[in-house]
C-alpha positions in Angstrom: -187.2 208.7 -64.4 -184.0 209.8 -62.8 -183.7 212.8 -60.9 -181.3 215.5 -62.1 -180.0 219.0 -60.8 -177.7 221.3 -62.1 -174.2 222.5 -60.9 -174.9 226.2 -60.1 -171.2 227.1 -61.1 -170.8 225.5 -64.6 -174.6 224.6 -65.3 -173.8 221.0 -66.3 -176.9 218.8 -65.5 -175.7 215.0 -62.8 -178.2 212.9 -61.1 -179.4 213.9 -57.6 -176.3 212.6 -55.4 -173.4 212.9 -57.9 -173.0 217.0 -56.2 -172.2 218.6 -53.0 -173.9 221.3 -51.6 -170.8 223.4 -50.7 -171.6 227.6 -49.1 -175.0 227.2 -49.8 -174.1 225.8 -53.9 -174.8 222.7 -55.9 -171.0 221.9 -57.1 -170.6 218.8 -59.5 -167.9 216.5 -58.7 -165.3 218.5 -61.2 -166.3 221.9 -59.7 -165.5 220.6 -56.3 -162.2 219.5 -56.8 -161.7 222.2 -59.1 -162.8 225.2 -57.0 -162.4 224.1 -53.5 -159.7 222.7 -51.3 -159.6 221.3 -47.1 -157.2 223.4 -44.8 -154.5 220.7 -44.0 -154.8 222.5 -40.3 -158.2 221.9 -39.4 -159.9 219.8 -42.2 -162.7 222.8 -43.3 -163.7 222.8 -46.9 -162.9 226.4 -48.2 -162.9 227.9 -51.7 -159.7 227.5 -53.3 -159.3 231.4 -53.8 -159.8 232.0 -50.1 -156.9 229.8 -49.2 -153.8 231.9 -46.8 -151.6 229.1 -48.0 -149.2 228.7 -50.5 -148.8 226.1 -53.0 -147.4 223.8 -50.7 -150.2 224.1 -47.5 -153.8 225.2 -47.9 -154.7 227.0 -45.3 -158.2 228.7 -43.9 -158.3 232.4 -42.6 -158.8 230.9 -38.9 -155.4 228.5 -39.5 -153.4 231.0 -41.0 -154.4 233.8 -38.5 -153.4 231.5 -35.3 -150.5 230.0 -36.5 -148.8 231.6 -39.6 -146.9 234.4 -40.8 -145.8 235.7 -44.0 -142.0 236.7 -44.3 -142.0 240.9 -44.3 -139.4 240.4 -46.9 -139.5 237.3 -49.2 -143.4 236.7 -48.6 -142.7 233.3 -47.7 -145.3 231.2 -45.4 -143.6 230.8 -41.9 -145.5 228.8 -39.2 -144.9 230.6 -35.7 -142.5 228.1 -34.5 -140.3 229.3 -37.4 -140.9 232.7 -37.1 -138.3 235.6 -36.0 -138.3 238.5 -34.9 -135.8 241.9 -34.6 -135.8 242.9 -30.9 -138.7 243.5 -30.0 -140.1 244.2 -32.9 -143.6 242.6 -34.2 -142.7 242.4 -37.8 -142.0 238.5 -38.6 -139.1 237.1 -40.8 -138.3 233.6 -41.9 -134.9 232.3 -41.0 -133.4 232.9 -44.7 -133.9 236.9 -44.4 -133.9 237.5 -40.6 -130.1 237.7 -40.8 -130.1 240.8 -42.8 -132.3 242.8 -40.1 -130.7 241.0 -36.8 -128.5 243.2 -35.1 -124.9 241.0 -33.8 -125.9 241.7 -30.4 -129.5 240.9 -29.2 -130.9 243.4 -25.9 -134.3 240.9 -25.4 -134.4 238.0 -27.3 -135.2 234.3 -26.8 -136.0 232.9 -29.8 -138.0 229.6 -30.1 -135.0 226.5 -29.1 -133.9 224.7 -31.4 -132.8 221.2 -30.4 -129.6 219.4 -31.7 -128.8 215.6 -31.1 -130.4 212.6 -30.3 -131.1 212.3 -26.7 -133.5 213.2 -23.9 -131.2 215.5 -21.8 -130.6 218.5 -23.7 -127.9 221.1 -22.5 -128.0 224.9 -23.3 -124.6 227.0 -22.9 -124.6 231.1 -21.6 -120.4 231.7 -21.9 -120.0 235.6 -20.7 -116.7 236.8 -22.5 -116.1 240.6 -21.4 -113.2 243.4 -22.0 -113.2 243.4 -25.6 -116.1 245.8 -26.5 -119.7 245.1 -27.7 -119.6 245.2 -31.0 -122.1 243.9 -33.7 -119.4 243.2 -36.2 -117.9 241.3 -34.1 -120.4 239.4 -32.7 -121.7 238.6 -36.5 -118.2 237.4 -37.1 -118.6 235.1 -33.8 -122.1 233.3 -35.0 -121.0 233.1 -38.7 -117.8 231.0 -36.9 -120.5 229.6 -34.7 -123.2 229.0 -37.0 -121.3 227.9 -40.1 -123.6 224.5 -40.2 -127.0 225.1 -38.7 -127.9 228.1 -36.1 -126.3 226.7 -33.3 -125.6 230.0 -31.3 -126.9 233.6 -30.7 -125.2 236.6 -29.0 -127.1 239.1 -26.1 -126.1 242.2 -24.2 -125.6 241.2 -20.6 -125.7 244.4 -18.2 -123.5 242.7 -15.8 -120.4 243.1 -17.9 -117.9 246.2 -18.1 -117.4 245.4 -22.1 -118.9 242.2 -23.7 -121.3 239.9 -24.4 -123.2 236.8 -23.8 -123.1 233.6 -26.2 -126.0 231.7 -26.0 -126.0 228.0 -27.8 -129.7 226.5 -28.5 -130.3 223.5 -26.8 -128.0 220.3 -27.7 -127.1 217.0 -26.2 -123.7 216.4 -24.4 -122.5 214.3 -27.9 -124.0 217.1 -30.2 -121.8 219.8 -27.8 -118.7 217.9 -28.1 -119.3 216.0 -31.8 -120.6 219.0 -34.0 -121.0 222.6 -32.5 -117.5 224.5 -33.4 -116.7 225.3 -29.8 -113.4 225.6 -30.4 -113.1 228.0 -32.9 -115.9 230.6 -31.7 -113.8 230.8 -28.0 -110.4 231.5 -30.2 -112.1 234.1 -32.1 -113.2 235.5 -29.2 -109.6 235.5 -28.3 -108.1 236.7 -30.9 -110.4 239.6 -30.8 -109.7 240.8 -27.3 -112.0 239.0 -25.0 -111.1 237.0 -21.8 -113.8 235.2 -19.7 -112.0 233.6 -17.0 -109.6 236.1 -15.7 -112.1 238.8 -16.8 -113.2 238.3 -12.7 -116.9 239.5 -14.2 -118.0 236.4 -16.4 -119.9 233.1 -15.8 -120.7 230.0 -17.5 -124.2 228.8 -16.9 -125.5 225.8 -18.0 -129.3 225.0 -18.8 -130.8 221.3 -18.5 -134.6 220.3 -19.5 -136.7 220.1 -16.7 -138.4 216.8 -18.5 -135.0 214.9 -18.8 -135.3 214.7 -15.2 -138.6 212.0 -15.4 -142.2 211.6 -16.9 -144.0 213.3 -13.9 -143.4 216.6 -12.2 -143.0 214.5 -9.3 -140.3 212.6 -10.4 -138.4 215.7 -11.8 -139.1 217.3 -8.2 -137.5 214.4 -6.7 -134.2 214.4 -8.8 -133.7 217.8 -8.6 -133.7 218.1 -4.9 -131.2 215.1 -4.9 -129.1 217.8 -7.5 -129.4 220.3 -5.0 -128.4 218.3 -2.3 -125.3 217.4 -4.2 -124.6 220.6 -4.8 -125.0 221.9 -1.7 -122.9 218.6 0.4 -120.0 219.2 -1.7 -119.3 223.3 -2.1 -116.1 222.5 -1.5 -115.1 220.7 -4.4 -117.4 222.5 -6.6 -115.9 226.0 -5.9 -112.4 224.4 -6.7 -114.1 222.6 -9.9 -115.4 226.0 -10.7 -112.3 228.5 -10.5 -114.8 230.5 -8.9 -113.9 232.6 -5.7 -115.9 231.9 -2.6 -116.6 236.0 -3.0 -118.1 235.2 -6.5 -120.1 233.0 -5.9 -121.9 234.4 -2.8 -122.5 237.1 -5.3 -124.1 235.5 -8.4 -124.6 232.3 -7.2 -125.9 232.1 -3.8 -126.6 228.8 -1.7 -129.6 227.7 -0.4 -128.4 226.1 2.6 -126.4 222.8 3.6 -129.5 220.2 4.5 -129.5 216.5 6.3 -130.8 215.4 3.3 -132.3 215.7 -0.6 -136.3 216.3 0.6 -135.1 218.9 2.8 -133.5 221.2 0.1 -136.6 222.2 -2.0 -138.2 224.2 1.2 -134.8 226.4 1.2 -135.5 227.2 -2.5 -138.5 228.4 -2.1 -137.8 230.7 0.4 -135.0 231.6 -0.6 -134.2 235.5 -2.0 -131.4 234.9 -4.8 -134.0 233.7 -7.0 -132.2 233.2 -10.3 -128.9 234.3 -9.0 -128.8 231.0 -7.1 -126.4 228.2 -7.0 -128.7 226.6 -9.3 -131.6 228.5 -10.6 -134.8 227.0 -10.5 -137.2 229.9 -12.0 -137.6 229.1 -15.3 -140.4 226.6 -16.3 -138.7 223.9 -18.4 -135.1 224.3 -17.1 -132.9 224.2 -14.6 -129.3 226.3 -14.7 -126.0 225.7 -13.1 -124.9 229.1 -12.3 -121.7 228.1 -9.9 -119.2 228.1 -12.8 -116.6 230.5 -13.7 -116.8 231.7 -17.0 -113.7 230.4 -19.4 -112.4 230.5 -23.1 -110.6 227.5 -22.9 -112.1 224.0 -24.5 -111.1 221.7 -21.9 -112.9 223.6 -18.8 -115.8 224.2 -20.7 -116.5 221.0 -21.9 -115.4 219.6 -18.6 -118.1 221.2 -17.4 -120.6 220.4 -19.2 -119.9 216.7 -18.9 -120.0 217.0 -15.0 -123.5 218.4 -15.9 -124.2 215.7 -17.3 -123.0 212.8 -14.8 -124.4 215.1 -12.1 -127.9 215.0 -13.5 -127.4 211.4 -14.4 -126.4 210.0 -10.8 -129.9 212.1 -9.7 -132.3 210.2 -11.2 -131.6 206.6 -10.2 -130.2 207.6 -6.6 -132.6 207.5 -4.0 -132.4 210.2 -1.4 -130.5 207.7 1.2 -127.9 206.7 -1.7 -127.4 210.8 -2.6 -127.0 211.4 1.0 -124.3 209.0 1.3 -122.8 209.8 -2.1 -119.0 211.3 -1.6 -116.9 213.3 -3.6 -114.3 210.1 -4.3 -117.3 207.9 -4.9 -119.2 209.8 -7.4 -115.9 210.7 -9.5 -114.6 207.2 -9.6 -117.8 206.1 -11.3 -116.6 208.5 -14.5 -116.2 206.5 -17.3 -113.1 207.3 -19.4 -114.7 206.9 -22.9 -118.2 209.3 -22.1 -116.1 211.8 -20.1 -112.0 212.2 -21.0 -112.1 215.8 -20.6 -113.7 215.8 -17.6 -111.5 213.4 -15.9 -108.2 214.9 -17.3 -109.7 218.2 -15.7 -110.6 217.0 -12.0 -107.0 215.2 -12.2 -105.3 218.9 -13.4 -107.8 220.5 -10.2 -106.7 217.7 -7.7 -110.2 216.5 -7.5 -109.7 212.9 -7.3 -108.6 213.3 -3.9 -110.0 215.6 -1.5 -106.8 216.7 -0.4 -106.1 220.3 0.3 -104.2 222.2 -1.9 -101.2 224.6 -0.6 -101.8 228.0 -1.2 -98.6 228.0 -3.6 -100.3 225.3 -5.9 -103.9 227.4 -5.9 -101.7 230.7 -6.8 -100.4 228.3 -10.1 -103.7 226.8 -11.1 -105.3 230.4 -11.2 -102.1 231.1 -13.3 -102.8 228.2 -15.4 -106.6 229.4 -16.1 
């Protein structure tokens, strides 16, 4: 005779095998599926009512408490990577209703990065534009410009400026930078609104790599680096002509670590040195590194310029070995620019005289810093 039992929620009689014991109940194959569900986090059984979820995501209490909110306004499941915040404020928004709380200007914020492009160097953008007042109106009216496809950019107050603000792009390749984010338009609003960077004498462009572009191992991203440094450090020269910066400047917000004999010397300077972050190239942050050596600018061709001798810098660092970075000069390293990856770079070091390292007259420097 076959054993039977009984499913202790509907009462139907199965044979002994065809239930589940399930929080201490006999559920039949129908009450099972019916009642219960699996968190898709962690894989535990739970009772369908007790799900944090949505209709979408089933979620235990333990899931949902560790890496879930619920939009304040909408009620809409966010997972914490997607979550946003006013401030410093602890009540969580989803990216369709944070907009409506976010003031223009941010005082703390770092939201989680977004990355945009296809690539494994990733470059983030801090323009400072000053004189033109700090104004939440007009900062919304300089990310709607800004943001018009995707959240490309966010605005913060920078206490180094007289009147003005910081823009802050999310993380994006070279191609993305040039390609897609409306550069172009959000520096002519800014414009037309009052702002200067360049001539402002207070504002910088800094420019954020990923720490992880630089090799697989912290070893190898050590060793580039220091070659970066090096570079950096070999040929001040032509950088502080590059950068429309003023020696004065410079020393101020973007201090040198000291001129080595070569690339595994550099790193010992760093670490002892006191700028910290207002260093030639700042090395305190955990997964980037930031150019801090260029003068700030609302104009498209410095900027970009810029950013693609970033990105030639960083990629002449990682093949080099320390011997070939050593010998690496000015002449050499530009002449290796490839028209098609980096036009306005090249059109920019030939406006700067920087395809020769001759010395510019004090009548021609007077005109270029008329020119900026």
């Amino acid at each position: 005779m076959m054993e039977t039992s009984t499913c202790d929620h509907c009462g139907a009689e199965f044979s002994i095998g065809e239930q589940t014991l399930f929080d201490e109940q006999m559920l039949c194959e129908t009450c099972l599926a019916e009642l219960t569900a699996v968190c898709d986090r962690c894989g535990e059984r739970i009772w369908f009512d007790d799900s944090e979820g949505d209709s979408n995501t089933t979620l235990c209490q333990d899931c949902y408490d560790e890496y879930y909110h619920r939009c304040s306004d909408c009620g809409r499941l966010i997972h914490n990577d997607h979550t946003y915040y006013v401030d410093d404020s602890d009540v969580p928004y989803c990216c369709n209703c944070i907009d409506s709380h976010r003031r223009g200007i941010q005082s703390y914020y770092k939201p989680t990065p977004i990355f945009y492009g296809e690539g494994t160097r990733y470059l983030g953008v801090e323009l400072e534009i000053d004189n033109g007042g700090e104004q939440d109106s007009v900062a919304k009216k300089l990310m709607d410009i800004g943001n018009r496809d995707a959240e490309h950019i966010y605005i913060k107050h920078d206490g180094s400026l007289n009147e003005g603000m910081e823009i802050v792009t999310h993380p994006m390749t070279l191609d993305y930078h040039k390609a897609q984010m409306p550069r172009a338009a959000v520096m002519e609003a800014a414009l037309a609104e009052g702002y200067s960077s360049h001539r402002a004498e207070t504002c910088g462009l800094h420019v954020h790599v990923n720490r992880n572009s630089f090799g697989k191992t912290e070893e190898a991203q050590e060793a580039a680096i220091a070659r970066i440094l090096f570079f950096v450090e070999n040929h001040r020269n032509e950088l502080l002509r590059f950068s429309r910066r003023t020696k004065r400047q410079l020393e101020k917000g973007a201090a040198r670590y000291g001129r080595k004999d070569s690339p595994k010397e550099v790193p010992d300077s760093a670490k002892t040195s006191c700028a910290e972050r207002y260093a030639c190239v700042n090395l305190t942050n955990d997964c980037t590194i930031a150019f801090r050596i260029f003068r700030g600018t609302l104009k498209y061709n410095p900027l970009i310029a810029t950013l693609e001798l970033v990105d030639e810098l960083c990629s002449a660092a990682i093949p080099y070995s320390d011997e070939e970075m050593s010998e690496l000069i000015w002449t050499e390293f530009v002449s290796h620019l490839l028209p098609q990856r980096y036009p306005e770079l090249i059109q920019y070091l030939k406006e700067r005289r920087l395809y020769v390292n001759e010395p510019l007259s004090a009548a021609e420097e007077y005109q270029l810093q008329i020119n900026d």
